[in-house]
N, C-alpha and C positions, 0 to 999 in steps of 0.2 A: 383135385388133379392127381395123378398116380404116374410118379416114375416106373420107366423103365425097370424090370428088373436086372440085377445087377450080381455078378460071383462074389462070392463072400467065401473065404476058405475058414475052415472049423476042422481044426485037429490033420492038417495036412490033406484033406479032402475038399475039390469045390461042389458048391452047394446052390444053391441060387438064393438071394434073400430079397423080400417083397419089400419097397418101401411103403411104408404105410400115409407120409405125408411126405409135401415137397419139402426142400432143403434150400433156403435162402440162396441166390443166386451167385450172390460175394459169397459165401459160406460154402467152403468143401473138407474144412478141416472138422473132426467130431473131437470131443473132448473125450480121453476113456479112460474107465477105473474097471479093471480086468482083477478075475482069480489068475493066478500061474498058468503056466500049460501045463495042461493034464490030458490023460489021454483020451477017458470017457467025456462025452458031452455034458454027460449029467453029472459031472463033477464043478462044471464052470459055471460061473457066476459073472455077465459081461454088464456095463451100465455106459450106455455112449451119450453122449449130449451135444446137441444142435443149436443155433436158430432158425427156426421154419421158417416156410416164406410167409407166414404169418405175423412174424417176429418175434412168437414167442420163443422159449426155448422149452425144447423138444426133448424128453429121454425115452431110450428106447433100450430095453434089458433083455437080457437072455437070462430068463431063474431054471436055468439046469435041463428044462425041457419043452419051453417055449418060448418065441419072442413075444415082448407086451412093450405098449404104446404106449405113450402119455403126454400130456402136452399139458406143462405147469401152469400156462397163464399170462406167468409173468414175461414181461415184453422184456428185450434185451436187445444189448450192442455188441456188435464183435464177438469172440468167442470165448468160450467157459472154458477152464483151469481146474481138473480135480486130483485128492489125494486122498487115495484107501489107503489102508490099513486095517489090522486086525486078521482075523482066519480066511486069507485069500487062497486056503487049499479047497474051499468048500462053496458050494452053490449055496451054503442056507445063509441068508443076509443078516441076521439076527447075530455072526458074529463077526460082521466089516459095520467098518465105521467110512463115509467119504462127508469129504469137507469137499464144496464146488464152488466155485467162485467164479462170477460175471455183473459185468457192470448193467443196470437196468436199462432203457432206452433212455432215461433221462441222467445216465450217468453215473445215475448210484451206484456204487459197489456193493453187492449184496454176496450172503452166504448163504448157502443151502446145506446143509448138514442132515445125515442120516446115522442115526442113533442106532441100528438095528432094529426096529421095529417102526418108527417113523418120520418123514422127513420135517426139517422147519425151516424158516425163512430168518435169518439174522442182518441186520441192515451192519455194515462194517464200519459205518461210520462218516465215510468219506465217498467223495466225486473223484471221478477218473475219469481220464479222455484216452487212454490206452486200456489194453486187455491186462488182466492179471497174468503175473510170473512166479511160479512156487517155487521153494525150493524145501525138498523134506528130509529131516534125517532124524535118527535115534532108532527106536525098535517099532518096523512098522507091522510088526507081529501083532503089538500090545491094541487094544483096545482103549488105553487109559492113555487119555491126551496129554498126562503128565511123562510120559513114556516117549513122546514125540515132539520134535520143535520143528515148527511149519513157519518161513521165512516167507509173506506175502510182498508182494514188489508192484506199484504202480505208478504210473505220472499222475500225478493229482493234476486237477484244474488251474493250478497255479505255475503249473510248469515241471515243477521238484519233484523228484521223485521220493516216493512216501514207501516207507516198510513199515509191517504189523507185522509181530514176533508171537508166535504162541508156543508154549510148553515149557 
């Protein structure tokens, strides 16, 4: 099924953008890990994440001169949480790093991380019955995770609220 198209402004100009798949129905909010504003198109580098009405989760990029599709797979609840860093003046991805975080449909917290060249699947350990909440600080220029400390926040299944500290 194919939405509507829909205005999408790029660079202070609208545009029209095609979606390529439905967008779960509870689901209006996307997750984003954006280059800065620039003024060329082909300067930016956009990576937005969804749950389709499939339930999987959905990413959809902008590499500097086209949109590309992709649909992970993996089935999810509620919505993803991500945090770039690294050379967000640049559309080449090979030097952004994102950490994504959503809980699987059966709860599990999982991480998706993209290394610059490609992504992986890290299970975080723990169940969640809310959405992840990040909180990022140090130099999100660097590349090097020891350069950044990423404050993860969820209710676990038991009620508590659970934080995972990296950097």
């Amino acid at each position: 099924m194919r939405e509507p198209e829909s205005p999408a402004k790029l660079n202070g100009l609208w545009g029209s953008a095609q979606q390529d798949a439905a967008v779960a129905p509870d689901r209006n909010a996307w997750s984003l890990a954006c280059t800065r504003a620039r003024a060329d198109a082909s300067t930016l580098r956009i990576n937005l994440f969804v749950r389709g009405a499939n339930g999987h989760l959905l990413e959809r990029y902008w590499n500097g001169s086209a949109w590309i599709r992709f649909d992970t797979g993996l089935s999810v609840a509620g919505n993803a949480v991500a945090v770039q860093h690294g050379n967000t003046f640049s559309a080449d991805a090979s030097g952004v790093r994102i950490n994504l975080f959503v809980r699987r449909s059966d709860g599990r917290l999982m991480e998706r991380i993209w290394n610059g060249s490609a992504w992986t699947w890290t299970d975080a350990g723990r169940s969640a019955t809310a959405d992840p909440v990040v909180i990022q600080r140090g130099d999100d220029f660097s590349t090097d995770m020891n350069d950044l400390l990423i404050n993860l926040f969820v209710r676990g299944s038991n009620g508590h609220l659970l934080e995972r500290l990296w950097g």
